[in-house]
N, C-alpha and C positions, 0 to 999 in steps of 0.2 A: 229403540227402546221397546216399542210394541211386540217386534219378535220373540224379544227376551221373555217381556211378561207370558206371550202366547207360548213359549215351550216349555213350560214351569221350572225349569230351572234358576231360579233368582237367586242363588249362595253358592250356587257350583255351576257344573257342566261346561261344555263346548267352549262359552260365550267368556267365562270367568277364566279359564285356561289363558287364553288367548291375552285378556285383559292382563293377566299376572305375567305371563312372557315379555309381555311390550312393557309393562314398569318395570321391571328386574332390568331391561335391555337397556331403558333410558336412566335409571338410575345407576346403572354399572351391578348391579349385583347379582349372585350367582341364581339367590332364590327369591321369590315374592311371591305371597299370597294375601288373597284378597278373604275376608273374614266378614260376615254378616253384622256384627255389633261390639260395641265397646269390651263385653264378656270375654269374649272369642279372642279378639285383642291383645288382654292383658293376659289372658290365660296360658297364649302360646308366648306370648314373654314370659312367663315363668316357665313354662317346659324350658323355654331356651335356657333360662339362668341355672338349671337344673336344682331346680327346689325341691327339697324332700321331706317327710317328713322329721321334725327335730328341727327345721330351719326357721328362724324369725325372718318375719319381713317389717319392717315400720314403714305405714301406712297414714295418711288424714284422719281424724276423726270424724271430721264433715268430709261427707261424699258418699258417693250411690256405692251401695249393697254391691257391685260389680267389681268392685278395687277387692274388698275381703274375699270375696266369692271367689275369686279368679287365683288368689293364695292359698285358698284352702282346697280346693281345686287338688292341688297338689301334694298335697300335704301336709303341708309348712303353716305356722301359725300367725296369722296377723296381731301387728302390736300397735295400736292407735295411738298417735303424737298427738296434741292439741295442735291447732291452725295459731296465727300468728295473731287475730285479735276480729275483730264485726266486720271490718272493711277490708282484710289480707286475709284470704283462703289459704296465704303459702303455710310447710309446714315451721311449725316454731322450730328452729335450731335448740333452742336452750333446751325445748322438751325432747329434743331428739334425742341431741348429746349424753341425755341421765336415761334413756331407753337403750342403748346401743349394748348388747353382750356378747359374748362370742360366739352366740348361736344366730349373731343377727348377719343374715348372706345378702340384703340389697333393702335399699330404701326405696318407695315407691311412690311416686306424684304422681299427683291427680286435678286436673281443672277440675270448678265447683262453678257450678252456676253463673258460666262465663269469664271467668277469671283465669289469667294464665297463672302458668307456674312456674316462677323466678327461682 
């Protein structure tokens, strides 16, 4: 860990290469990278999904600036579902359902404040 910190490389380099190899290897997959923060994340899942602009995405309304950010990113417009009530972060079906159009290319969950997402 010290060497790490010591070649300033903390998001990339040498050390990350290496890291992404061995998980691609032990998970079976072709490609793996390893990304600094939840932004980074979801943003290269949207490239993957190939979001453009003109694309809906339905999103949480509860949840960090990063879920939107990471859709707009691309182009694509974020559509806020309501959550499902104080105590379920999940998103409401029923708001979804009356959100969905046919510009809408992927729905996107999001944990909130420790809560998974069912």
């Amino acid at each position: 860990m010290v060497t790490v910190l010591q070649s300033w490389w903390l998001s990339m380099g040498p050390k990350t290469q290496k890291l992404e190899e061995a998980f691609g290897r032990f998970i079976g997959a072709k490609h793996a990278f390893a990304v600094a923060n939840y932004t980074a994340a979801l943003h290269i899942a949207c490239l993957v999904l190939g979001l453009k602009p003109g694309d809906e995405v339905l999103c949480p309304a509860l949840t960090l600036v990063a879920t939107a950010n990471a859709i707009r990113y691309t182009g694509a417009q974020p559509v806020f579902v309501d959550v499902c009530g104080p105590y379920d972060f999940n998103l409401s079906v029923a708001d979804a359902g009356g959100k969905i159009t046919a510009r809408t290319k992927a729905i996107m969950v999001a944990y909130y404040a420790g809560g998974m997402c069912m």
